[in-house]
C-alpha positions as CSV (number, residue, x, y, z in Angstrom):
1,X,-40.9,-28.2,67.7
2,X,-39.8,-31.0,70.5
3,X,-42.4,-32.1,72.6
4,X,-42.7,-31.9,76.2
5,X,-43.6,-35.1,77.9
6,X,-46.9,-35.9,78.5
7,X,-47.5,-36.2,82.8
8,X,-51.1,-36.5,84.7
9,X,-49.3,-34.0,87.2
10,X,-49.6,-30.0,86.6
11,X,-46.9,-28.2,85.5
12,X,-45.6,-26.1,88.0
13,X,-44.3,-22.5,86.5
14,X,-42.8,-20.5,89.1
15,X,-42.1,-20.3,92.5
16,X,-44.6,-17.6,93.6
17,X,-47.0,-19.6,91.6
18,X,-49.5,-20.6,93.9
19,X,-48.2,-17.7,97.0
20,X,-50.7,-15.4,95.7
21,X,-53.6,-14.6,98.5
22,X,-56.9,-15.8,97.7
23,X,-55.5,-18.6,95.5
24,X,-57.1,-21.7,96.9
25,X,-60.8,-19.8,97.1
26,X,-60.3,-17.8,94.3
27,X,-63.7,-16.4,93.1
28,X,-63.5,-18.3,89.6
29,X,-60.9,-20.5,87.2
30,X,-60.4,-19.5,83.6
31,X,-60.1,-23.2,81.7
32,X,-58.3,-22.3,78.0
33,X,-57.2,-25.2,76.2
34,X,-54.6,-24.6,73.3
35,X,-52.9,-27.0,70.6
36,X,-49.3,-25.3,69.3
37,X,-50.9,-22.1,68.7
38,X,-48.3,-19.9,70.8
39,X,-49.1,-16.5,68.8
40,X,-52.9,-17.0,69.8
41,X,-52.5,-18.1,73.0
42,X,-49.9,-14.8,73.7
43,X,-53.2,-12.7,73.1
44,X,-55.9,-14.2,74.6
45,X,-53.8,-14.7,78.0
46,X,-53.3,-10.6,77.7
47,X,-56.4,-10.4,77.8
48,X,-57.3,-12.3,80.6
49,X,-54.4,-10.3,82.5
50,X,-56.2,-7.3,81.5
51,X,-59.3,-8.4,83.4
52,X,-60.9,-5.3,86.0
53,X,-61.5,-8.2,88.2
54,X,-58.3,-7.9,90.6
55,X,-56.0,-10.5,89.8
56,X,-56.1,-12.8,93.3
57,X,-59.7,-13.6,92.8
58,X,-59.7,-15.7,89.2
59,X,-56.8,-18.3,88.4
60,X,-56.0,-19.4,84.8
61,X,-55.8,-22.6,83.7
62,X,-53.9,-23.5,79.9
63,X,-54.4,-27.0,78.9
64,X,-52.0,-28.0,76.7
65,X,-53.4,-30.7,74.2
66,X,-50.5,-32.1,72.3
67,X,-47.8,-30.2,74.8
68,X,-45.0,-27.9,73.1
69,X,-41.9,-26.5,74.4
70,X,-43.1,-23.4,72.5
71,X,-46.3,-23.7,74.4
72,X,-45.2,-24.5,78.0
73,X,-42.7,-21.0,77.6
74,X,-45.2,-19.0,76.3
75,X,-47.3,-19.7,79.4
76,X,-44.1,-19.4,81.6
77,X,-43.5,-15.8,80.8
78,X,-47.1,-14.8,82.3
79,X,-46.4,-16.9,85.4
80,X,-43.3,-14.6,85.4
81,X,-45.5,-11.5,85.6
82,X,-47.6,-10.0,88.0
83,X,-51.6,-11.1,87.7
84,X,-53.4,-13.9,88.4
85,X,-52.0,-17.7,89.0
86,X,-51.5,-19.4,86.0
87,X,-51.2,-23.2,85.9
88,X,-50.1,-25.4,82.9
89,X,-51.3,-28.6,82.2
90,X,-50.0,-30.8,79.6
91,X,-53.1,-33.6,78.5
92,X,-51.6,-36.6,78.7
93,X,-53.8,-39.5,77.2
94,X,-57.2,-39.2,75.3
95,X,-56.9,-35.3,73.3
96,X,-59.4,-32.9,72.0
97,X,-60.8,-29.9,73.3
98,X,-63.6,-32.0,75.1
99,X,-60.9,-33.9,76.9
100,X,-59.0,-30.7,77.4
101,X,-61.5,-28.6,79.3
102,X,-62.1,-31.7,81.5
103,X,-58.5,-31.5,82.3
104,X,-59.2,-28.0,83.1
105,X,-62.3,-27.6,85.3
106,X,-61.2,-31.0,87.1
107,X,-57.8,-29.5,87.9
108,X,-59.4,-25.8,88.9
109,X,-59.5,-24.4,92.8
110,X,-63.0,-22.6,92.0
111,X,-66.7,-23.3,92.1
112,X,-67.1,-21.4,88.9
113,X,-65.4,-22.4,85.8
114,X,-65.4,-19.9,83.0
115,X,-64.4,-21.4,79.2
116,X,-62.8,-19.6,76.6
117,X,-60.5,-20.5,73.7
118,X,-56.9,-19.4,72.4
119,X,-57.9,-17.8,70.0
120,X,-60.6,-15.5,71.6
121,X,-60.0,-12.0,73.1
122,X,-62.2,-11.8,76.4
123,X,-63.4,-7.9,77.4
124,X,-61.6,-6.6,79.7
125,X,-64.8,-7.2,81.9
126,X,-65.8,-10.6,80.7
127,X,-65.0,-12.5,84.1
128,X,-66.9,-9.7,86.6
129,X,-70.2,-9.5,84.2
130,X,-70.6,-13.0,84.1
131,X,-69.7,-14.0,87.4
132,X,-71.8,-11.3,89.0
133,X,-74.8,-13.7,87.3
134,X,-74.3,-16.3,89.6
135,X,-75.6,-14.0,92.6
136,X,-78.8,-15.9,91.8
137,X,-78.0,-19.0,93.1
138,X,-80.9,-20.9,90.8
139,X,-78.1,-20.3,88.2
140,X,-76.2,-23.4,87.0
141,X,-75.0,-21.9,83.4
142,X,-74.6,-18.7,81.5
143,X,-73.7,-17.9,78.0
144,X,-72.1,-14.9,77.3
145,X,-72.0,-12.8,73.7
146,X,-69.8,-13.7,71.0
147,X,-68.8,-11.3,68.6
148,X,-67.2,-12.3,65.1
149,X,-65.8,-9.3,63.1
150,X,-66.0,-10.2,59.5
151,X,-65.9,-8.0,56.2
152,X,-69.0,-6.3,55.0
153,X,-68.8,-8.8,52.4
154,X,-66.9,-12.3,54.0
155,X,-66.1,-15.4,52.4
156,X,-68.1,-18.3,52.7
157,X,-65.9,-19.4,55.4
158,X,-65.8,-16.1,57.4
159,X,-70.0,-16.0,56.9
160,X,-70.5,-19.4,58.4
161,X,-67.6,-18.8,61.5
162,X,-69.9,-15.9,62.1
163,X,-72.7,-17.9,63.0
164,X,-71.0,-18.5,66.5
165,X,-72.8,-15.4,67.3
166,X,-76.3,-16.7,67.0
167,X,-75.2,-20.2,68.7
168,X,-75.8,-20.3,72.7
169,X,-73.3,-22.0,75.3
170,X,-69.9,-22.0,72.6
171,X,-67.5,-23.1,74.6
172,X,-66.1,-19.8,73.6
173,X,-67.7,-17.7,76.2
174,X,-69.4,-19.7,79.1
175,X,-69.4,-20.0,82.6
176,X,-70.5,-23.1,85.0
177,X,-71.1,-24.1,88.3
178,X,-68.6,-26.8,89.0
179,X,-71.3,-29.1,90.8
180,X,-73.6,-29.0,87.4
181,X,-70.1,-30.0,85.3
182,X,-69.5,-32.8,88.0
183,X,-73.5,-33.9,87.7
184,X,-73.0,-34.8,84.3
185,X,-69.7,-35.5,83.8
186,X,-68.3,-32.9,82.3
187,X,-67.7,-33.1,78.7
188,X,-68.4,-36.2,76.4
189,X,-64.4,-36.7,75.2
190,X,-65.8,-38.5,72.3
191,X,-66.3,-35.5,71.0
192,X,-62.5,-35.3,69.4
193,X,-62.9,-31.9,67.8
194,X,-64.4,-28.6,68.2
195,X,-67.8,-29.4,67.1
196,X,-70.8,-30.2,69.4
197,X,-69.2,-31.2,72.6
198,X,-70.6,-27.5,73.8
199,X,-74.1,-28.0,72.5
200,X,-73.7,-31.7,74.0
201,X,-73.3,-30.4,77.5
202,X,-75.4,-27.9,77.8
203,X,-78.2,-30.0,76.4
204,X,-77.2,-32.7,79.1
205,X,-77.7,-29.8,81.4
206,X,-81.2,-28.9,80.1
207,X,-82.2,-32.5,80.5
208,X,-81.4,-32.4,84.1
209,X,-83.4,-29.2,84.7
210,X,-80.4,-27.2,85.2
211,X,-81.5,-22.9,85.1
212,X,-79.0,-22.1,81.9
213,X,-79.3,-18.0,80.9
214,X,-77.7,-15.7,78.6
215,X,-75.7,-12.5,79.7
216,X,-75.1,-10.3,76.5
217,X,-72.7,-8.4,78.4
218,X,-70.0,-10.9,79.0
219,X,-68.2,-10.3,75.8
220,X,-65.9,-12.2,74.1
221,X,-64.4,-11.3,70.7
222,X,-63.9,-14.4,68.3
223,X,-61.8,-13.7,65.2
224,X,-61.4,-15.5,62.2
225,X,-58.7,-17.5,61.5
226,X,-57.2,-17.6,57.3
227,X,-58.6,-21.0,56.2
228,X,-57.3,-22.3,53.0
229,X,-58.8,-22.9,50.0
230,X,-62.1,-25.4,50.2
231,X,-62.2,-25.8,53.8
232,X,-65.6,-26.4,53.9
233,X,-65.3,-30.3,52.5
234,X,-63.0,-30.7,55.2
235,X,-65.6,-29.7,57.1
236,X,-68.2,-32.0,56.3
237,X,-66.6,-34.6,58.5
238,X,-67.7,-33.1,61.6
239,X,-71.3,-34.8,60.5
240,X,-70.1,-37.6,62.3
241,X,-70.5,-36.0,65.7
242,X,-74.0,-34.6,64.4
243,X,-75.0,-38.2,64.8
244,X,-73.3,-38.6,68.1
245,X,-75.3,-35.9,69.2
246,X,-78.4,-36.9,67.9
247,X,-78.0,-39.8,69.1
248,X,-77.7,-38.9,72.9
249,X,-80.4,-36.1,72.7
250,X,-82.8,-36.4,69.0
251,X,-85.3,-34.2,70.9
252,X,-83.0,-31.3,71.9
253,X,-81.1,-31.6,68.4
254,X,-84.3,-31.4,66.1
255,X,-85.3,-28.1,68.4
256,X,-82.3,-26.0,68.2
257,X,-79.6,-27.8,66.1
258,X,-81.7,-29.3,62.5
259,X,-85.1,-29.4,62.1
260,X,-85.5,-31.7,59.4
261,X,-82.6,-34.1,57.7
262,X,-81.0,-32.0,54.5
263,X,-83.1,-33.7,52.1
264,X,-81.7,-31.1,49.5
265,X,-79.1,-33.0,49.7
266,X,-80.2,-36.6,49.7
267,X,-82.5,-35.2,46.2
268,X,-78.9,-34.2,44.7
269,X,-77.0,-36.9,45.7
270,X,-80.4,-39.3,44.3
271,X,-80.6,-37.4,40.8
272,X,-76.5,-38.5,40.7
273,X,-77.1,-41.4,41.2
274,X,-80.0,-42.4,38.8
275,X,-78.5,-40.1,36.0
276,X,-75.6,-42.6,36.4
277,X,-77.4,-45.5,36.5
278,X,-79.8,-44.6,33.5
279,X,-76.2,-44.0,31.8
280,X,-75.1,-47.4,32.3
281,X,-78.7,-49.0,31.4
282,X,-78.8,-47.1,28.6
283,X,-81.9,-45.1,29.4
284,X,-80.8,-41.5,27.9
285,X,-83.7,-39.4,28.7
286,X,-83.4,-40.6,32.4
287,X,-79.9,-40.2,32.8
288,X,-80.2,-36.4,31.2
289,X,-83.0,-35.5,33.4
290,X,-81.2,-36.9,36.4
291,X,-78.4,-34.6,35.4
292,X,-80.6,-31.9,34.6
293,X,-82.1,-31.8,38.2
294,X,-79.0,-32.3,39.7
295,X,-77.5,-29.3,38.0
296,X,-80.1,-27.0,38.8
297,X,-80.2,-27.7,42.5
298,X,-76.3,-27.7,42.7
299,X,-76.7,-23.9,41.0
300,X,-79.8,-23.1,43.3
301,X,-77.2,-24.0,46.5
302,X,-74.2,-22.2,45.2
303,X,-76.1,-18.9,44.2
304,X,-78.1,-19.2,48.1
305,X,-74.5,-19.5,49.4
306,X,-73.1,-16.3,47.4
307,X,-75.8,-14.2,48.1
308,X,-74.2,-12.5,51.2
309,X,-70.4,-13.0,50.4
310,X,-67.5,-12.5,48.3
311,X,-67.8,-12.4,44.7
312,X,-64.0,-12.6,43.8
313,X,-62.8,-15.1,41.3
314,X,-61.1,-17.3,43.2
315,X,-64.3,-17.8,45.7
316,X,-66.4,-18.0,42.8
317,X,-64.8,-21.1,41.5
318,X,-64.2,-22.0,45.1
319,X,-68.1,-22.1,45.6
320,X,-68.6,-23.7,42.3
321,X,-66.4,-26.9,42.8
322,X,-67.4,-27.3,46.9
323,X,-70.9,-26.7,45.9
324,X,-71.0,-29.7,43.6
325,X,-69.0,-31.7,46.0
326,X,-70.4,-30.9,50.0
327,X,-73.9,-33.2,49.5
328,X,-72.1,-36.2,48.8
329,X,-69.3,-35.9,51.3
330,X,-72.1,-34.3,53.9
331,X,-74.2,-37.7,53.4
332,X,-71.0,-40.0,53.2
333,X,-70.2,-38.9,56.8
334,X,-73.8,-38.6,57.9
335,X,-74.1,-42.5,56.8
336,X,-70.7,-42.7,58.7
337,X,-71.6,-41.3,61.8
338,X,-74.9,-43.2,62.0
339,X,-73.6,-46.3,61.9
340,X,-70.4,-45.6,63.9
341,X,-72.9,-44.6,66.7
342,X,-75.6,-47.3,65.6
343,X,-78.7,-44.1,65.4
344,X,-81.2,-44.0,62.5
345,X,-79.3,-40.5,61.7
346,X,-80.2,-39.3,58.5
């Protein structure tokens, strides 16, 4: 696909773009970042057409992080349409969702900035349920319900996507004053993927003694995306950014992120490693007890891990092989992270 040139201007999209009435105080800006996911996008922006609020009190604002043609037309035809303003914005320099919705909220016309992602479906009330929470003016947050419709028996994959719906302030569904996002900066744009840069802020919030609440009724759907065969090791690398976060707030992260360090996996990763080096010293009994203990942990993990999903063949084997293989690369990028970040992360 050819790529549009990156520019630190907006992208205008039509000439009645920004005629509609309300537009410079509109009640609240919609911030949806997108990366050459036309197709999603194309939903979720229905959706936020569909909206009951009436169209001249919310804008929408689609940051393009690594700008398509595809993209920028996609967005064109609903600046074409009747509903609210929509603005596109190409990110031009540092990318990643963090860096994305900075471009956003920093570019929006509103004192409430509501986050959402392309490929989320917002109720057709999600904008008036949670803006009407910030009639208590003590409010500086909310975090709104995601639901993730999975199979009555998911894959590994499609168990732990589901998880979003326990997690509070996903960038998914939330809403912000703009003045709390300027008090702390907005988000960290170290954080280059979508992992942590939302728990990041809103613990940055907390710190500040910001009044952050939930609203249940703001509902945004979240489905799951097909992910190929042993995503979860590719998955491991996001570690890294557990450090960065621990780093900036151990407190906050032991309370609602981890508890304790996964010393499951440190006690697999250990019996590897003596069983290998009894091997080379020639200490059998060692090495074959050091195998023995890895083996029966590695089967205790995969059997916790199929306990709630799929039992097809393929997923089988898939859990097999990635259960084996997750504690080392989980510690590898742990030990990464900790000293990219110079934290005692372990």
């Amino acid at each position: 696909m050819p790529r549009i040139r990156d520019t630190d201007s907006e992208q205008p999209l039509s000439s009645t773009q920004h005629s509609v009435p309300g537009t410079q105080h509109c009640l609240v800006s919609v911030v949806v970042p997108t990366y050459q996911r036309p197709d999603l996008l194309n939903r979720c922006v229905n959706a936020l057409f569909s909206q009951t609020m009436e169209p001249s009190r919310y804008e929408v604002l689609i940051v393009d992080d690594g700008p398509t043609e595809d993209t920028r037309q996609t967005v064109l035809a609903w600046a074409l349409k009747p509903g609210p303003p929509v603005r596109y914005l190409p990110n031009a320099g540092r990318h990643g969702p963090a860096a994305a919705r900075n471009r956003g909220w920093q570019a929006a016309r509103s004192d409430l900035i509501a986050f959402t992602d392309d490929d989320c479906i917002p109720s057709p009330d999600w904008l008036s349920t949670g803006v009407a929470a910030f009639a208590d003016a003590t409010v500086q947050g909310i975090s709104g319900r995601i639901i993730v419709p999975i199979p009555s028996v998911p894959t590994d994959y499609e168990h732990t996507v589901a998880g979003l719906e326990r997690g509070p302030f996903a960038t998914a569904n939330c809403f912000y004053r703009r003045t709390a996002l300027s008090a702390v900066g907005g988000f960290d744009e170290r954080f280059t993927v979508a992992w942590r840069e939302d728990s990041d802020l809103e613990f940055a919030l907390r710190a500040r003694g910001y009044r952050l609440i939930r609203r249940p009724s703001a509902i945004v759907v979240h489905p799951v995306r097909p992910a190929t065969w042993g995503i979860s090791l590719r998955l491991q690398k996001h570690n890294v950014f557990n450090a960065l976060l621990y780093k900036k707030h151990p407190a906050l992260y032991r309370r609602f992120i981890q508890k304790t360090p996964p010393w499951r996996y440190y006690l697999m990763v250990g019996a590897l490693v003596v069983s290998t080096a009894a091997w080379w010293l020639g200490a059998a009994e060692v090495a074959v007890a050091g195998v023995a203990l890895w083996l029966a942990l590695t089967a205790k993990f995969c059997v916790r891990r199929l306990a709630k999903t799929s039992r097809r063949p393929s997923h089988v084997a898939e859990m097999i092989l990635t259960s084996m293989l997750i504690p080392p690369l989980a510690i590898f990028w742990r030990v990464r992270g900790a000293f990219k970040y110079r934290v005692a992360f372990l």
